[in-house]
C-alpha positions as CSV (number, residue, x, y, z in Angstrom):
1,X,54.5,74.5,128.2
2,X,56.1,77.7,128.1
3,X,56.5,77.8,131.7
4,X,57.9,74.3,131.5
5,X,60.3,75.5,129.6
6,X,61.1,78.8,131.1
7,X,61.9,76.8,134.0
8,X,64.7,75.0,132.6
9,X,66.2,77.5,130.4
10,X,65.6,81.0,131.7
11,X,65.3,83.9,129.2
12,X,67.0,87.0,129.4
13,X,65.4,90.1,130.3
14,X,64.4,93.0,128.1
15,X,67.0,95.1,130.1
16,X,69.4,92.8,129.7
17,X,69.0,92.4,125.3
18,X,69.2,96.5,125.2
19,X,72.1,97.1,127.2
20,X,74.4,94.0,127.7
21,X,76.4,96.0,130.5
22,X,73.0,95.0,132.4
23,X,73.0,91.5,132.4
24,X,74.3,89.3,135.4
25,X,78.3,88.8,134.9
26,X,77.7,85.5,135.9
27,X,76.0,85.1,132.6
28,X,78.1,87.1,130.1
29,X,81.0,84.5,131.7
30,X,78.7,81.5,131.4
31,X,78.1,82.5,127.9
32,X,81.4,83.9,126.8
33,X,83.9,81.2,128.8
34,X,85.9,78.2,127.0
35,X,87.9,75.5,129.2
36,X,91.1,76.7,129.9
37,X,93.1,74.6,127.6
38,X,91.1,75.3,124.5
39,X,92.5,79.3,125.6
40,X,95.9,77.8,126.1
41,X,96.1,76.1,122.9
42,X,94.9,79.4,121.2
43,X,97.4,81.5,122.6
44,X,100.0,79.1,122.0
45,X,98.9,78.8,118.5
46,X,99.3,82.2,118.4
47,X,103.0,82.3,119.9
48,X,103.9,79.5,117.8
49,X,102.9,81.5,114.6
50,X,104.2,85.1,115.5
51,X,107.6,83.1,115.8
52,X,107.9,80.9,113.0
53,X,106.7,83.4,110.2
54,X,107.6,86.4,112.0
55,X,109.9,86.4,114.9
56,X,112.0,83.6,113.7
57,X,112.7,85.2,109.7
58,X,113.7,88.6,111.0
59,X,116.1,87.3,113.5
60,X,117.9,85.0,111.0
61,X,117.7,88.1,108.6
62,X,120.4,89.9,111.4
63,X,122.0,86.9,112.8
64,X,123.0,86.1,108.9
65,X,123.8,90.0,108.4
66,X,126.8,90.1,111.1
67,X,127.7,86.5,110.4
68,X,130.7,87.5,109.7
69,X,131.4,90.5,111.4
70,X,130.6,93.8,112.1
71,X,133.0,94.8,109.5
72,X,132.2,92.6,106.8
73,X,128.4,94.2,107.5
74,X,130.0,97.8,107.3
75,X,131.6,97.1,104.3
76,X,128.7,95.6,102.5
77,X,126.2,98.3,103.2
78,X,128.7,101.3,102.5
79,X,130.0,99.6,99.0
80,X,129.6,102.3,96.1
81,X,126.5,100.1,94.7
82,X,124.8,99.8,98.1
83,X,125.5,102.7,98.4
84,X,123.3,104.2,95.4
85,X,120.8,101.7,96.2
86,X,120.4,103.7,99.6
87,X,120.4,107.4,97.9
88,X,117.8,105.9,94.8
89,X,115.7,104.2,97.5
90,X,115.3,107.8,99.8
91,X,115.4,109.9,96.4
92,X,112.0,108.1,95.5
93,X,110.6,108.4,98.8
94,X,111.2,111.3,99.4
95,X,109.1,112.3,96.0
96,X,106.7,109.6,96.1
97,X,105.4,110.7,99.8
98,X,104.6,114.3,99.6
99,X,103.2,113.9,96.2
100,X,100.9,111.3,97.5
101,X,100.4,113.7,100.5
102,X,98.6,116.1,98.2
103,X,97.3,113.8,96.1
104,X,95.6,112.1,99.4
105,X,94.5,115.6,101.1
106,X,92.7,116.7,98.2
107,X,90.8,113.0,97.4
108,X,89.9,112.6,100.9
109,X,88.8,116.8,100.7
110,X,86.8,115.7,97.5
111,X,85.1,112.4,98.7
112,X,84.2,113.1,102.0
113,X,83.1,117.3,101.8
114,X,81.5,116.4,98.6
115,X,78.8,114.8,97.0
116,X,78.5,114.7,93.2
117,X,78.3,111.8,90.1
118,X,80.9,109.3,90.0
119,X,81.9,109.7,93.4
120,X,82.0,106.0,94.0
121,X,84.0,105.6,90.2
122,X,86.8,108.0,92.0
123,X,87.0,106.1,95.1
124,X,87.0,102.6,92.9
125,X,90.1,103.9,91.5
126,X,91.5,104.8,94.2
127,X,91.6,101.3,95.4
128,X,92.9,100.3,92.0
129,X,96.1,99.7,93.5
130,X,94.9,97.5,96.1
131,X,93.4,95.0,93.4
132,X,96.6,95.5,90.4
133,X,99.3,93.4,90.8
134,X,102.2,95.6,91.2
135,X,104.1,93.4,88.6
136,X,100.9,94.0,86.1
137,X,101.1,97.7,87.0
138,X,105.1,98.5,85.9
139,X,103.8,96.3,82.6
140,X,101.4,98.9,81.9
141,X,104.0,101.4,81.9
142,X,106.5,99.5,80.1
143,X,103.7,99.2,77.5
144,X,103.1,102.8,77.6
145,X,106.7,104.6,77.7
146,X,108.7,101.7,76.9
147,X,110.1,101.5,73.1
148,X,107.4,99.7,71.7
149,X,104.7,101.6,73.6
150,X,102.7,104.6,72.5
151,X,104.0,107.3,74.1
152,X,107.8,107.0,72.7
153,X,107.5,109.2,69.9
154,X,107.5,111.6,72.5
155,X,110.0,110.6,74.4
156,X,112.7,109.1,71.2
157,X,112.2,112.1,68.7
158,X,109.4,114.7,70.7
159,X,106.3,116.5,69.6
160,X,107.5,119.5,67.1
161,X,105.0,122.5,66.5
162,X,104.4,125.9,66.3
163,X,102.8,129.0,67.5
164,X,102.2,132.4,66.4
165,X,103.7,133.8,70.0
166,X,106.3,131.2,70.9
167,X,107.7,130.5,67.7
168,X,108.7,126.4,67.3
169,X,109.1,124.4,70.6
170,X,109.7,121.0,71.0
171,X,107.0,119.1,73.1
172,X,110.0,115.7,74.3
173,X,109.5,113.5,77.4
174,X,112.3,112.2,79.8
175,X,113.4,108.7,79.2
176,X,110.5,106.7,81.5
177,X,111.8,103.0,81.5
178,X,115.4,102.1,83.0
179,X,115.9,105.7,84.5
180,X,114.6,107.1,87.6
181,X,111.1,108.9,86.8
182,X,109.8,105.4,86.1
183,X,111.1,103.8,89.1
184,X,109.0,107.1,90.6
185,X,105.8,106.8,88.4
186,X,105.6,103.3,89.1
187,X,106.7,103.4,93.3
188,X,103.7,106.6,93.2
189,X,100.7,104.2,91.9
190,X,101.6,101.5,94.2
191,X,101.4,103.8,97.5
192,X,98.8,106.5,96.8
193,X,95.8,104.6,98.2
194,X,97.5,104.8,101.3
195,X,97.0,108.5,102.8
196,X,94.0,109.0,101.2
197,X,92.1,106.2,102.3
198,X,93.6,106.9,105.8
199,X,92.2,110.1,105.6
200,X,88.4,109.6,104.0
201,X,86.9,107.6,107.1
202,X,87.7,110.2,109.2
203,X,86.8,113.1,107.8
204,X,83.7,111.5,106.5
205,X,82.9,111.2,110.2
206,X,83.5,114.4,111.1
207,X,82.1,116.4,108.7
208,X,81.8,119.8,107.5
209,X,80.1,121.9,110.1
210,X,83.6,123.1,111.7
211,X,84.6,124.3,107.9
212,X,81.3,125.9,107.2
213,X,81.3,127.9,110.7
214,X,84.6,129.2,110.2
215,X,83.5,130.2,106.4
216,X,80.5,132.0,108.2
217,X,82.9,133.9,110.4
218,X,84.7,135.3,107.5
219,X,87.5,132.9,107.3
220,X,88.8,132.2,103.9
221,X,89.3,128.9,102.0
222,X,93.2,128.4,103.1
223,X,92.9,129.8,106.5
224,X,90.2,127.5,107.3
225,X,92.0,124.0,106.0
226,X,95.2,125.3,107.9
227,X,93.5,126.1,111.1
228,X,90.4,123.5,111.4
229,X,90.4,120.8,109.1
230,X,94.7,120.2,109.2
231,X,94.7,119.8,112.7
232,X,91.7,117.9,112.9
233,X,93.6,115.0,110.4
234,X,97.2,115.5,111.5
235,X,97.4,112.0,113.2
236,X,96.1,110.4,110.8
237,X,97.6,111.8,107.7
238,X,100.8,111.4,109.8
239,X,99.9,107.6,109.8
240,X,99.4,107.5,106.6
241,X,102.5,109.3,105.8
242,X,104.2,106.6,107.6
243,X,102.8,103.8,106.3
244,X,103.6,105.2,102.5
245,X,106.7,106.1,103.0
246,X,107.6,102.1,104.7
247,X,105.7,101.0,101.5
248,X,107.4,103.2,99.1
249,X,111.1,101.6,100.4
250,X,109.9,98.5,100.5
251,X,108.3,98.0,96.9
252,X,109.6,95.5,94.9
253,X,106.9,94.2,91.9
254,X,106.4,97.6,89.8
255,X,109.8,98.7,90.3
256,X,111.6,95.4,89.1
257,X,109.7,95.6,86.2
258,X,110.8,99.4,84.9
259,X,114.3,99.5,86.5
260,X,116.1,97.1,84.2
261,X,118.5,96.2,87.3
262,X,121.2,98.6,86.7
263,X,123.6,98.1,89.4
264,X,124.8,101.6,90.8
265,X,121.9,103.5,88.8
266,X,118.1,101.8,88.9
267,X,118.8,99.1,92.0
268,X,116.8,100.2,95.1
269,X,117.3,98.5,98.4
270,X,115.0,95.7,97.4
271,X,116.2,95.0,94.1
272,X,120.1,95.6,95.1
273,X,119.0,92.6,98.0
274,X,117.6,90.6,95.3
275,X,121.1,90.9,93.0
276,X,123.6,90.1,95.5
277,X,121.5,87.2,97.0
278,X,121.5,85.8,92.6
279,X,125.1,86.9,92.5
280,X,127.0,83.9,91.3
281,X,129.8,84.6,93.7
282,X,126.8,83.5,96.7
283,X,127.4,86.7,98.6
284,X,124.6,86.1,101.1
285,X,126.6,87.9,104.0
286,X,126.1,91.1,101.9
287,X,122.4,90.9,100.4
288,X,121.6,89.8,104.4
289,X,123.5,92.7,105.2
290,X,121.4,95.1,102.8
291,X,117.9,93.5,103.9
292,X,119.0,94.4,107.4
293,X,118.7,98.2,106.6
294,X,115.3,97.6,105.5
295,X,114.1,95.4,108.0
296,X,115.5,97.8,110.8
297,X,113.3,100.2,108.5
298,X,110.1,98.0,108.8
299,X,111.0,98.0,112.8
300,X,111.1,101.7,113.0
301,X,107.9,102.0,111.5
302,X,106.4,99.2,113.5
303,X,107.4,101.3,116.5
304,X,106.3,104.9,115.4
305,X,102.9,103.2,113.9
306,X,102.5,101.2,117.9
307,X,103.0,105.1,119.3
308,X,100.8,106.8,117.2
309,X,97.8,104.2,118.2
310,X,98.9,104.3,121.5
311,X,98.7,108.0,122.0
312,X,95.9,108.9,119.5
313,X,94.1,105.4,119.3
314,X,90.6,107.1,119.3
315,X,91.3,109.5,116.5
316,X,92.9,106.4,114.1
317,X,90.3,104.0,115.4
318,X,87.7,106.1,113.7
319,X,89.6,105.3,110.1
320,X,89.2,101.6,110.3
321,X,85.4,101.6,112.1
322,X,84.0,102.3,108.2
């Protein structure tokens, strides 16, 4: 019987189940082919949905920008609120990003070099951000620092002792809600999974044998992360570094929650898109005109993100292979 049926349907080899390279192409084909229209209609399907939801939107984003004119779009992105919207929008990245830098550097350093209790608590919170709403997360600090929350006694009146050495002092926060630290408290929880979890595959994979030789050859605990385990992560904690920073610009939940929507003082690009697209007066030329700076942004980043995997594929591959 089994002969019978070996006949009819022949069975691989043992060669061939261990090492698929092996096996007849004939029969990788055989088993691995589709009629040529089902592959058509896949790739098409594919087409058709990279330009309806992508291709399509970000083409009428700039087609509606310069509708009506190149100077129209000048003078909507340099007008004093747009303006401020730009400088509030790079301010923030440009604290959210290297504070997330360290913050990522030393939780990868942590998680992957280290073994100790509640190791997979830290890295459960780490990925808080990736489960939180951003609109539930800028509630929590509205809750927090806002003027019902907890913390305003310290931020309305301040925290008044005294010590044998320093006399009185006054312990007083900055104003949180409506005012820039929020907009930065809140832009920082969104985006700081982002370099450290870029950064924990990798050096999870590569260990700690390079940092423990160069500790046996007398190198100290600085030289050795500048000289072995930086350049060993520099692609991809540059990747991450870019994919913060397009985050960090781009956020819209959290910070529309603490901002309040001050024109000229809280707006970031996003929200300054969102007000002039609401404005009664239906200026759509200017809030396309302002979503055209951050889609050019998203573009750029596309583009630096599609050079970095082209040039150090292997090294980024190993991040998403865990």
């Amino acid at each position: 019987m089994s002969e019978a049926i070996s006949a009819v349907i022949p069975f691989p080899s043992k060669e061939s189940l261990l090492d698929p390279a092996s096996a007849p192409r004939s029969r990788i084909a055989d088993a691995t082919a589709e009629p040529r229209w089902i592959r058509w209609l896949l790739i098409a399907a594919a087409l058709l949905f990279l330009l309806g939801f992508l291709l399509l939107p970000l083409l009428l984003v700039f087609v509606q920008a310069l509708g009506g004119g190149v100077q129209a779009f000048i003078a909507a992105v340099t007008e004093v609120d747009a303006l401020a919207a730009i400088k509030l929008t790079l301010l923030v990245t440009a604290i959210v990003v290297p504070l997330n830098l360290v913050f990522g550097i030393a939780a990868a350093w942590v998680v992957s070099k280290h073994d100790f209790r509640g190791k997979r608590l830290l890295v459960s919170l780490i990925d808080l951000p990736f489960a939180v709403s951003p609109v539930v997360a800028g509630l929590v600090f509205v809750l927090i620092f806002g003027a019902q929350g907890w913390a305003w006694p310290l931020i309305d009146g301040g925290w008044h002792s005294s010590l044998p050495w320093l006399g009185e002092f006054t312990l007083q926060l900055p104003k949180i809600i409506f005012s820039t630290p929020g907009i930065v408290l809140a832009t920082t929880f969104v985006t700081f999974p982002f370099i450290a979890r870029e950064l924990m595959p990798l050096m999870e994979q590569q260990g700690a044998d390079e940092e423990l030789a160069a500790l046996s050859l007398g190198a100290s605990g600085w030289q050795t992360f500048w000289r072995v385990t930086l350049p060993n992560i520099r692609w991809a904690l540059l990747y991450g570094v870019l994919l913060c920073s397009a985050r960090a610009m781009g956020e819209f939940g959290a910070v529309s929650v603490v901002s309040g929507h001050i024109r000229g003082r809280t707006n970031t690009l996003p929200l300054h898109v969102e007000v002039l697209y609401n404005d009664i007066s239906q200026n759509y030329g200017a809030a396309f005109a302002v979503a055209s700076l951050l889609a050019v942004s998203a573009l750029v980043t596309l583009v630096l993100k599609a050079y970095l995997e082209w040039r150090h594929g292997e090294s980024l591959a190993a991040n998403h292979r865990h």
